[in-house]
C-alpha positions as CSV (number, residue, x, y, z in Angstrom):
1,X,69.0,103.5,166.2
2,X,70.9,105.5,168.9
3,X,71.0,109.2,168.3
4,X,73.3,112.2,169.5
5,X,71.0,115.4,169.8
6,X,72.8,119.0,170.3
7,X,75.4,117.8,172.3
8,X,77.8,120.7,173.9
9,X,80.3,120.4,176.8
10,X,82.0,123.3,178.7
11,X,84.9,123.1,180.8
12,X,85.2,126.0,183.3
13,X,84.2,128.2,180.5
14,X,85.7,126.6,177.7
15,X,83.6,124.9,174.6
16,X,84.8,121.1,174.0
17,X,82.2,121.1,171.5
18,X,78.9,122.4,170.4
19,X,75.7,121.4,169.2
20,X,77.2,117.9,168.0
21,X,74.3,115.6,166.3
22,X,74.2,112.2,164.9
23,X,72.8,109.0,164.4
24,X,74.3,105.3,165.2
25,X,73.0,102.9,162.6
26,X,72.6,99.1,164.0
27,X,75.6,98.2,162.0
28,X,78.1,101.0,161.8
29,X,81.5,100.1,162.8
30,X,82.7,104.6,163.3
31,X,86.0,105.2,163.9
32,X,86.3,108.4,166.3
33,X,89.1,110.8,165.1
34,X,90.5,114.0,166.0
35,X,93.7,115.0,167.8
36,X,94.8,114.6,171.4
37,X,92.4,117.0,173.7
38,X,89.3,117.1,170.7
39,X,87.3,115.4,173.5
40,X,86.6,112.1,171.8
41,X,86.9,110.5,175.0
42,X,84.6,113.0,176.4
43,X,81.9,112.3,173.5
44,X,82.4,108.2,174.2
45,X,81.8,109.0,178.0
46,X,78.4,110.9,177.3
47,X,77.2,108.2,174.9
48,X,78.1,105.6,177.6
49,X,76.0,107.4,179.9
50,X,79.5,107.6,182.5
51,X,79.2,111.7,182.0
52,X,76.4,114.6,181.3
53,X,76.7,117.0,178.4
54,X,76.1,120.5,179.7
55,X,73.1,120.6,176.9
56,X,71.6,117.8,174.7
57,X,70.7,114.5,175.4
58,X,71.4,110.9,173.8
59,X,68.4,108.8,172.9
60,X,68.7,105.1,173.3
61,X,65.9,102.7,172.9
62,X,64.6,101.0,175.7
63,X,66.0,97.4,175.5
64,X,69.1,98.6,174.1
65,X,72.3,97.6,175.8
66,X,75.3,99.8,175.2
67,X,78.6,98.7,176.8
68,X,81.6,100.7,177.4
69,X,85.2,99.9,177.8
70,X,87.7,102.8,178.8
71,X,91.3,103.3,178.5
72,X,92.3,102.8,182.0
73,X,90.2,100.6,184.7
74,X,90.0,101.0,188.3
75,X,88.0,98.3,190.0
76,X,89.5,95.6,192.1
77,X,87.9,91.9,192.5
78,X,88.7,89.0,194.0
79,X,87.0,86.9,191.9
80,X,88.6,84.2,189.1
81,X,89.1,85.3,185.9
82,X,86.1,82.3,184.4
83,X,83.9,83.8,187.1
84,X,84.3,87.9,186.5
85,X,84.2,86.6,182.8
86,X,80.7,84.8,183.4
87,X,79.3,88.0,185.2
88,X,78.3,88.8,181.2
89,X,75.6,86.3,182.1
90,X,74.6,87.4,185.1
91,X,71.3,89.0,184.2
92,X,70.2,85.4,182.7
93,X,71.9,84.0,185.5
94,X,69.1,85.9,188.0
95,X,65.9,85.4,185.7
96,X,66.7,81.7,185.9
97,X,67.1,81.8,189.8
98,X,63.9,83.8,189.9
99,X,62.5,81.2,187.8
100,X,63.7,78.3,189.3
101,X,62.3,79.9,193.2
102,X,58.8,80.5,191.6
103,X,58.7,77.1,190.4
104,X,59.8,75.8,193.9
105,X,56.9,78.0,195.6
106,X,54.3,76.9,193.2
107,X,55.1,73.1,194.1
108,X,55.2,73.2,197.7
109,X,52.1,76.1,198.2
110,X,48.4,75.0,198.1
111,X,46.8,78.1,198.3
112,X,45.5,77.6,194.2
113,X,42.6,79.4,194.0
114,X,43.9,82.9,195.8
115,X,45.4,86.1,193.8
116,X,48.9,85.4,195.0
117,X,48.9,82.2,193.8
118,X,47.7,83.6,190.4
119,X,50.1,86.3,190.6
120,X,53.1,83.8,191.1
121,X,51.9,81.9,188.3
122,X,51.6,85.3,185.9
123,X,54.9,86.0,187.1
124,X,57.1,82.8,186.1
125,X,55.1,82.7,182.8
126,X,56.6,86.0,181.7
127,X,59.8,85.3,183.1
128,X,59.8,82.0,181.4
129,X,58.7,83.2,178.0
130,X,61.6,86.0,177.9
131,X,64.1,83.6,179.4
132,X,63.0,80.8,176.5
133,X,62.8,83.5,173.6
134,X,66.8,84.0,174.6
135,X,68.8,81.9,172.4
136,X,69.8,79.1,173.6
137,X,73.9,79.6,174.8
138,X,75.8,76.9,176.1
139,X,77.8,79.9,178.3
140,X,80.9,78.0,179.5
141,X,82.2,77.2,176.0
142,X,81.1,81.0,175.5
143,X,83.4,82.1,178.0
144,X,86.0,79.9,177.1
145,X,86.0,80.6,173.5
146,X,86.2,84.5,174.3
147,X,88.8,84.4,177.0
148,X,91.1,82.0,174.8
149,X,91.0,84.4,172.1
150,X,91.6,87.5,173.9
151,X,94.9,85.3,175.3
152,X,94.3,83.7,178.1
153,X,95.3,79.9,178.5
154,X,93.0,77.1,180.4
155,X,95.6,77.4,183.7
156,X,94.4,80.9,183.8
157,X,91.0,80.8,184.1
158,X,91.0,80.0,187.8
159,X,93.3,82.2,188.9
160,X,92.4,85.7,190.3
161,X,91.9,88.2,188.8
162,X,94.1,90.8,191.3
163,X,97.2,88.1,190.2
164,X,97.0,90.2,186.8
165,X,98.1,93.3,185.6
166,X,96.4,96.0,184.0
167,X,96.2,95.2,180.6
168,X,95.1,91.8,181.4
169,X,91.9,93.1,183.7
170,X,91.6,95.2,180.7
171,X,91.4,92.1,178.8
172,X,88.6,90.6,181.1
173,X,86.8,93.6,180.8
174,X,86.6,93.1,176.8
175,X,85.6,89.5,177.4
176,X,82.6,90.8,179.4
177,X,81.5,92.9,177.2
178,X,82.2,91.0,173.6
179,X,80.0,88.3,175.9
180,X,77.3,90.5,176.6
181,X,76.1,91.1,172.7
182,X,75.5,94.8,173.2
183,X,73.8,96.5,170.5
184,X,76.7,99.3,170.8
185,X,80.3,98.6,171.8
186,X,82.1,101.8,172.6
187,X,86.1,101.1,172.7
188,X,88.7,103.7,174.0
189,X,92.3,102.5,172.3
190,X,91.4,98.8,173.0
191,X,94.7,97.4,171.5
192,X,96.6,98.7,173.2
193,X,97.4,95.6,175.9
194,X,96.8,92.8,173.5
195,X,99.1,91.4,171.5
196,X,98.3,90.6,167.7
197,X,97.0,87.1,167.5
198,X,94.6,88.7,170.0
199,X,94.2,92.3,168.2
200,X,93.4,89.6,164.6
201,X,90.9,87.6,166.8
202,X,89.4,91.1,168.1
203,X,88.9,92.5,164.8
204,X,87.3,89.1,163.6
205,X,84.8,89.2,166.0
206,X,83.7,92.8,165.6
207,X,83.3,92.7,161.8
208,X,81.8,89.3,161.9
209,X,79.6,89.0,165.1
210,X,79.0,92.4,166.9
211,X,76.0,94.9,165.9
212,X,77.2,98.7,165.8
213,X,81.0,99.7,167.2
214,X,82.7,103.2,167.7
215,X,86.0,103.2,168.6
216,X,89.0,105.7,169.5
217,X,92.3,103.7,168.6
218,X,95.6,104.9,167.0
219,X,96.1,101.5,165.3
220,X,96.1,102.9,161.8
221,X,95.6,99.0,160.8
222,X,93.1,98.0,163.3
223,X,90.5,101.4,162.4
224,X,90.9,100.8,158.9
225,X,90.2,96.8,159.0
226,X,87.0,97.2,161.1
227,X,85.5,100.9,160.4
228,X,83.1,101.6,157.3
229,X,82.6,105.4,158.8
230,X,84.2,108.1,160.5
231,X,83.5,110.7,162.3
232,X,86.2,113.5,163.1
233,X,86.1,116.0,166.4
234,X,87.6,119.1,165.3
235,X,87.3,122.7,166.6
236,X,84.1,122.3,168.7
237,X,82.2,120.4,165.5
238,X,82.1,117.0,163.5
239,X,82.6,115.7,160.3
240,X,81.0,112.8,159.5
241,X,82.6,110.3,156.8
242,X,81.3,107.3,155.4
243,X,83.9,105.8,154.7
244,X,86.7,103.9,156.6
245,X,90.0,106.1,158.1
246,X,92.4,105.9,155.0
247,X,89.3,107.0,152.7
248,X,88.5,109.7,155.8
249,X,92.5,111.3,155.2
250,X,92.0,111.9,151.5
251,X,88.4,113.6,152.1
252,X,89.3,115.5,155.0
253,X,93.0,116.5,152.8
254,X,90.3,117.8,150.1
255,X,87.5,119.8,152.6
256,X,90.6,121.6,153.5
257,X,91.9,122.6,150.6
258,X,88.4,124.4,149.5
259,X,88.1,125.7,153.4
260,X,91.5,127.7,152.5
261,X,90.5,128.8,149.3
262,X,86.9,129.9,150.5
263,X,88.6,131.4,153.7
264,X,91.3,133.2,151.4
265,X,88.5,134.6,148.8
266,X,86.9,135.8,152.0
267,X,89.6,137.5,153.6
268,X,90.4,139.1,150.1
269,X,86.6,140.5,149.6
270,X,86.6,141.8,153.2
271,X,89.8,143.8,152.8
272,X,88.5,144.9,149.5
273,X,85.1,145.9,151.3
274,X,87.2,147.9,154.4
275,X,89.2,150.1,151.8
276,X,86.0,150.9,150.2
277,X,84.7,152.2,153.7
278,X,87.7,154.0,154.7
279,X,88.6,155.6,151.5
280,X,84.5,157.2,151.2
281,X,83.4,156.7,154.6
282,X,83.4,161.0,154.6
283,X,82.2,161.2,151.3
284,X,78.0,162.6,151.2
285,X,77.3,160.9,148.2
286,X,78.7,157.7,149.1
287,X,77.1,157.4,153.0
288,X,75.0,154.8,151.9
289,X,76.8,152.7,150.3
290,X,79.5,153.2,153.4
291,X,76.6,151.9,155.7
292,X,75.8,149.0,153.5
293,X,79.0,147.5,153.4
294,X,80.1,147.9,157.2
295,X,76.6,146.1,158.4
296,X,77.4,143.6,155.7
297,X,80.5,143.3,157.2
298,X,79.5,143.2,160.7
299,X,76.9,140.1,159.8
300,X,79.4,138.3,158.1
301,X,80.0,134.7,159.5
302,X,83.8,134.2,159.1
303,X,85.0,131.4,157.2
304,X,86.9,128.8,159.7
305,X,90.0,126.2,158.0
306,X,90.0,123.2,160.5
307,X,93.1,123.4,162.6
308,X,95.7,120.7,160.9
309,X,99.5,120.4,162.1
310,X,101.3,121.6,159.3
311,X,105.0,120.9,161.1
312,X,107.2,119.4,158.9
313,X,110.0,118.1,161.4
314,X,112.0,115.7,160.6
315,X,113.8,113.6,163.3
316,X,117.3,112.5,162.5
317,X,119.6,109.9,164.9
318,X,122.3,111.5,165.3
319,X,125.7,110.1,164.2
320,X,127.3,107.0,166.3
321,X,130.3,104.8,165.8
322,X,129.8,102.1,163.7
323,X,129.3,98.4,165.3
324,X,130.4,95.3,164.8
325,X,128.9,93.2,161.5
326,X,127.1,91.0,164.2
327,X,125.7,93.2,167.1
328,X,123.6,90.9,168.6
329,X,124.3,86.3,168.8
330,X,122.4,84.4,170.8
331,X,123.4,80.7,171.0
332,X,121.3,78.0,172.8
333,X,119.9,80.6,175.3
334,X,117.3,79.1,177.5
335,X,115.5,81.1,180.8
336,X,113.1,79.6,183.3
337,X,111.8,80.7,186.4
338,X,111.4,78.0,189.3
339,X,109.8,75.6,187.1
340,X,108.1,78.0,184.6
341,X,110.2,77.6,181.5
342,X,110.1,81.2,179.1
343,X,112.0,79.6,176.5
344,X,115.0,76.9,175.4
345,X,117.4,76.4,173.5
346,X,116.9,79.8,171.6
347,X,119.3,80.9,168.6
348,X,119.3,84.3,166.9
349,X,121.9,86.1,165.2
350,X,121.3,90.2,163.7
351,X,123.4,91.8,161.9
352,X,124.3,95.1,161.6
353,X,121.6,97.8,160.3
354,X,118.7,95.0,160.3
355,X,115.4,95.9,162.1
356,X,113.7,93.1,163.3
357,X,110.4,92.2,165.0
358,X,110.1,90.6,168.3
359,X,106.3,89.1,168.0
360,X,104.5,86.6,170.1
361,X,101.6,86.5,172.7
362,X,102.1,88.2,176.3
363,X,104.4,86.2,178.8
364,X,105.8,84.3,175.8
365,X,109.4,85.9,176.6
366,X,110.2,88.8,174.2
367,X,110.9,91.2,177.8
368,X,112.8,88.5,178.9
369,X,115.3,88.2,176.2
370,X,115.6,91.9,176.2
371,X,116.5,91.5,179.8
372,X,118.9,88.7,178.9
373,X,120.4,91.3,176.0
374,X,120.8,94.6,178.4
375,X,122.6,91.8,180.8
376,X,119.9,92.3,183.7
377,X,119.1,89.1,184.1
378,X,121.0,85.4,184.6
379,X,120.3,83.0,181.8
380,X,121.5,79.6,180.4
381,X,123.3,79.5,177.2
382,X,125.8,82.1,175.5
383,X,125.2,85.6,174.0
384,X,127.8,87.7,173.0
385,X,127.0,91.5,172.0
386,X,129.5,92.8,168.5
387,X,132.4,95.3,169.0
388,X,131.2,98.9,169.8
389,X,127.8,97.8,170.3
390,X,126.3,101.3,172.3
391,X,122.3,100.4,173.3
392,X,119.7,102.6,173.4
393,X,116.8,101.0,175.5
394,X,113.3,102.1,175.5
395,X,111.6,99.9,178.5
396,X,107.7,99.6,179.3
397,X,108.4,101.4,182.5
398,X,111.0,104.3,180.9
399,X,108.8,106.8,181.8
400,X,109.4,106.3,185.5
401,X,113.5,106.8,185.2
402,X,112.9,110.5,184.1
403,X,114.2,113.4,186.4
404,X,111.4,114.8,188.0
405,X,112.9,117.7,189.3
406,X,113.8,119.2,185.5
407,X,111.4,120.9,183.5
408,X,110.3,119.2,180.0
409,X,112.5,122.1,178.1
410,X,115.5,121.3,180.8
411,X,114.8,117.1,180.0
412,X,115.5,117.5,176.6
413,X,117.8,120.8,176.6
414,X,120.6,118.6,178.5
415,X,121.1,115.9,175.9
416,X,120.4,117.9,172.4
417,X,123.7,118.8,170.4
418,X,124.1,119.8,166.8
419,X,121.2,121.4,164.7
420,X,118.7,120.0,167.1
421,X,119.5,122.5,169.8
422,X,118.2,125.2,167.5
423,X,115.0,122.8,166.9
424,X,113.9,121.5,170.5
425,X,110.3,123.6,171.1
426,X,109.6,122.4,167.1
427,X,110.8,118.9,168.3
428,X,108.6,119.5,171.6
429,X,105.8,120.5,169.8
430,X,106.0,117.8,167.0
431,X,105.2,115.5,170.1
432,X,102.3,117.6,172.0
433,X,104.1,119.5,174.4
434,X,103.4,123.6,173.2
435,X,103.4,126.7,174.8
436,X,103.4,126.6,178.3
437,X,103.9,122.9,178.4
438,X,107.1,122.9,178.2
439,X,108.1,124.5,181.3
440,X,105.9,122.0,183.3
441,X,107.9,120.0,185.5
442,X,108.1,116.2,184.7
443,X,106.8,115.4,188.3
444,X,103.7,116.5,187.2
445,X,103.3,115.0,183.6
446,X,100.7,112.1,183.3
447,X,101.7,108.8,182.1
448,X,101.0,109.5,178.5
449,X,102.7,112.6,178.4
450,X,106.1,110.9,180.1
451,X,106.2,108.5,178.2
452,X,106.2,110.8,174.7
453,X,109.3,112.9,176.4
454,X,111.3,109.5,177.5
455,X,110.7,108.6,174.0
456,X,111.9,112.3,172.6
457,X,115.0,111.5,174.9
458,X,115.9,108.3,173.3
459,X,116.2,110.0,170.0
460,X,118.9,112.2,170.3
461,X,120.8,109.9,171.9
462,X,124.0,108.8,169.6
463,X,123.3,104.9,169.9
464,X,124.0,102.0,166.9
465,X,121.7,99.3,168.6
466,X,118.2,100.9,169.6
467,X,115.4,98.6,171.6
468,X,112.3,99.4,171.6
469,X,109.3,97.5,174.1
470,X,106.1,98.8,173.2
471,X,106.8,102.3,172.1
472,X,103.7,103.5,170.7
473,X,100.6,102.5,173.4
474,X,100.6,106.2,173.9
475,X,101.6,108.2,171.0
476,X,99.6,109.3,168.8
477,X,99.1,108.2,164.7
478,X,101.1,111.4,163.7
479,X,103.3,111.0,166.7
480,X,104.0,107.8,165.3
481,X,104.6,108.7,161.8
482,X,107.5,110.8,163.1
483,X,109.1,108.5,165.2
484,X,108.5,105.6,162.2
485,X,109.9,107.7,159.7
486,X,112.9,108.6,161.7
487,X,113.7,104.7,162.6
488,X,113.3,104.1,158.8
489,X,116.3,106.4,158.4
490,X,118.6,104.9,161.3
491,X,121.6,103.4,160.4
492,X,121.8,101.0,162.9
493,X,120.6,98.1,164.2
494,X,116.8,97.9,165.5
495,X,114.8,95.5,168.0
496,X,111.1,96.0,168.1
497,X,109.2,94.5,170.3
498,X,105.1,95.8,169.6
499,X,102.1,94.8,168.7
500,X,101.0,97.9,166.3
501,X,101.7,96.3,162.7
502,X,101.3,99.6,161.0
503,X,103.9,100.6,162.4
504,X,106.1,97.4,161.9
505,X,105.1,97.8,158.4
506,X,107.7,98.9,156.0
507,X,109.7,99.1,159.5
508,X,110.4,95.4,160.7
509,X,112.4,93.6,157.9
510,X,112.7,90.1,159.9
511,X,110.7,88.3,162.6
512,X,111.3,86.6,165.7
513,X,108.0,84.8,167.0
514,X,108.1,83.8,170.1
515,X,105.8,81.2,171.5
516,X,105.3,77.3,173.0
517,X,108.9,77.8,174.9
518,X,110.7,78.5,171.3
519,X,111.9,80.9,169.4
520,X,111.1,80.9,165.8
521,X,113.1,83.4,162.9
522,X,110.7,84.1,160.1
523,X,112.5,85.9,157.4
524,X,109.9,87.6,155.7
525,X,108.8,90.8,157.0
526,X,105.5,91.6,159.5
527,X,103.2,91.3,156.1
528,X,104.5,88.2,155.1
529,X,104.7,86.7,158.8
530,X,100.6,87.3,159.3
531,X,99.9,85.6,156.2
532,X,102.0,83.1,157.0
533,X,100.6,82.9,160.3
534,X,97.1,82.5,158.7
535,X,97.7,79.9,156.5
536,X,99.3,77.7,160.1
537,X,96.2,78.5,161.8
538,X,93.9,76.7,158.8
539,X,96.5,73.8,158.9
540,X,95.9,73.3,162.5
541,X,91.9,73.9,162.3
542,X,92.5,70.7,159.3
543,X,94.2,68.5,161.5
């Protein structure tokens, strides 16, 4: 067991939390909760040993290995990807080395009555009895297995790791540490570079074959698969749950409702208490009872309601001219590079006011026939866009195209018409940016925050054929809602491409899987495509 005792952090004189205690079971799977700034991070940090509370201390048992993976990486290596894969092993790896030199002393020294002799011969039998008690793992398949899973193919494995990009060092990272066997896994928004074969293979193997988990993700689907507890940041305290997120909404809807009621009977007794004090507080005969009631007053420990976002906004596209019946037609469209093919011979045809799904693994091609779509890239084959087709495009990298020089208020005060003038600091703050905020210039924004205000931009622009790549790796589950909610209600045509299937569900009504240099059309939607895609996996594992 790995326990939190009275953990509090200050920031240049500001309380993240207080006095925060609990306990880590050897198989909890804990979802971490709270809004953007509660310091979860923070707390995963601390447990991780990367920071220091100001007061308080974690207690981990001595063997106990706890590994950490956090949402952005910065080492470099020039190592393959097999090799900083296999670096999980690298504490065997050295005990067998040590092993092995002992061994090699012992055979060539002579010296077999002195103390150093005896000491080398205490030594290896230690070794060799902790080394043996290890089960026995055939480590190549391990790394293999685990590396195949998270989405890397064979040709990959002896490539460099600098060749890749972020998310896929992020992906290595998880393969070192799902190879390790920790006791604790700590996870900061994990799914948010994998695709979903890989985010279905994740969850497998922490339900199935790791020991305790806590995670911080804002994949509704993924918490509430793998989670049998949660525990919420809120306010400088916790709540702890047990009971997985969707279970977690429905408690924490209810603690608040008494909160208010307890906080409203409260504030109704103390202004019943005040008028008592300054109606008599001159009145002899009632001194006493004057006293009384102001020291009971002064002791009184006020009733808090946990801060919850009450805003109701709801996002509407505005108007655009209607689009042909068939926006988008791809016939026998096929895209290679040098000798790398992406796909052949692909055929698609949406119609107007369908939302469809682009799915697939990483480097399968759903960017690329984006690219081919916005007509920023050369391609072999026909596609022809509808009459009146107007795109709204929502890139990986749309975050970068912002003005810098503009304020967030000025970003989004330039393009707003209609009722939503009126609205923009509600629509500002639906998506995190209050108070001061929005008169920060963009230039200064962090990734995260850039990419909510592209994605604010999109919206009120009057498009009939939005495309989204990866909208929601940053956004939070009630920034999400919002933005889901609002695409449920577009009347146009929509092209998805993401890897968060709550939020494709109920959204995507059609799926194109891309994979193996095709393009496949599924017509069920993302519900009906997974199960699908299960029952294909058990036919291949048959043959």
């Amino acid at each position: 067991m790995i326990t939190v005792n009275d953990i509090s952090v200050q920031f240049g004189g500001t309380t993240l939390f207080s006095e925060v205690s609990f306990a880590i079971n050897e198989n909890d799977k804990i979802a971490l909760m709270g809004k953007n700034g509660a310091g979860k991070s923070t707390l995963l940090k601390i447990i991780a040993g990367v920071n220091k509370p100001s007061s308080g201390v974690i207690s981990v048992p001595k063997d106990a290995v706890v590994a950490y993976l956090p949402q952005h990486l910065l080492t470099k290596d020039q190592a393959t990807v097999f090799e900083e894969a296999s670096k999980a092993f690298a504490d065997i790896f050295k005990m067998k080395a040590e092993i092995d030199a002992i061994n090699e002393q012992l055979t060539i020294r002579t010296d077999y009555e002195s103390d150093a002799y005896m000491k080398l011969i205490e030594d290896v039998s230690t070794l060799s009895e902790k080394f043996y008690a290890i089960e026995e793992i055939n480590f190549e398949a391990e790394v293999e297995k685990v590396l195949k899973g998270l989405g890397f193919e064979r040709e990959d494995f002896n490539r460099p790791t600098s060749e890749f990009s972020g998310g896929w060092r992020m992906r290595i990272e998880l393969a070192k540490i799902l190879l390790q066997k920790p006791d604790l896994i700590l996870l900061d928004e994990p799914t948010n570079h994998i695709d979903i074969e890989s985010i279905q293979w994740l969850e497998d193997f922490l339900i199935n074959s790791a020991k305790a988990v806590i995670v911080i993700s804002h994949d509704r689907a993924f918490v509430d698969n793998i989670t049998n507890r949660t525990i919420e940041v809120t306010m400088g305290r916790i709540y702890d749950y047990k009971a997985k997120y969707s279970h977690y909404l429905e408690l924490r809807k209810d603690r608040r409702i008494h909160q208010q009621k307890a906080y409203e009977e409260q504030q109704k007794m103390m202004a019943e208490n005040q008028d008592f004090i300054d109606r008599f507080k001159g009145t002899y005969s009632k001194t006493n009872q004057v006293q009384s009631r102001v020291k009971m007053l002064e002791k009184l420990v006020i009733v808090e309601v946990d801060e919850v976002d009450n805003s109701a906004l709801k996002l509407k596209f505005p108007p655009s001219v209607r689009s042909g019946q068939y926006p988008v037609v791809v016939t026998d469209l096929s895209k290679k590079y040098e000798n790398h093919i992406v796909f052949k011979d692909a055929n698609m045809v949406i119609e107007r006011g369908q939302k469809v799904a682009f799915v697939g693994k990483n480097g399968e091609g759903k960017s690329t026939m984006i690219k081919a779509i916005m007509g920023e890239i050369d391609f072999d084959g026909k596609l022809e866009l509808g009459h009146n087709v107007q795109i709204g495009y929502f890139a990986q990298n749309q975050a970068s195209l912002l003005d810098e020089s503009l304020t967030v208020f000025e970003t989004i005060d330039q393009i707003a018409t209609g009722e939503m003038r009126t609205q923009i600091k509600n629509l500002l703050g639906a998506f995190m940016f209050g108070g001061d905020d929005t008169t920060k210039k963009v230039k200064i924004l962090s990734g995260g925050e850039k990419t909510r205000l592209a994605m604010i931009k999109l919206l009120l622009e009057p498009v009939n054929v939005l495309i989204l790549d990866e909208p929601t790796n940053h956004l939070d589950m009630k920034t999400k809602d919002i933005i889901k909610e609002a695409l449920k209600n577009f009347d146009g045509t929509l092209i998805l491409v993401s890897h968060d299937r709550d939020f494709l569900d109920g959204l995507a009504e059609k799926v194109f899987e891309f994979g193996h240099q095709r393009v496949k059309e599924h017509f069920e939607d993302i519900k009906g495509f997974l199960e699908l895609k299960k029952m294909e996996s058990l036919k291949e594992i048959e043959k």
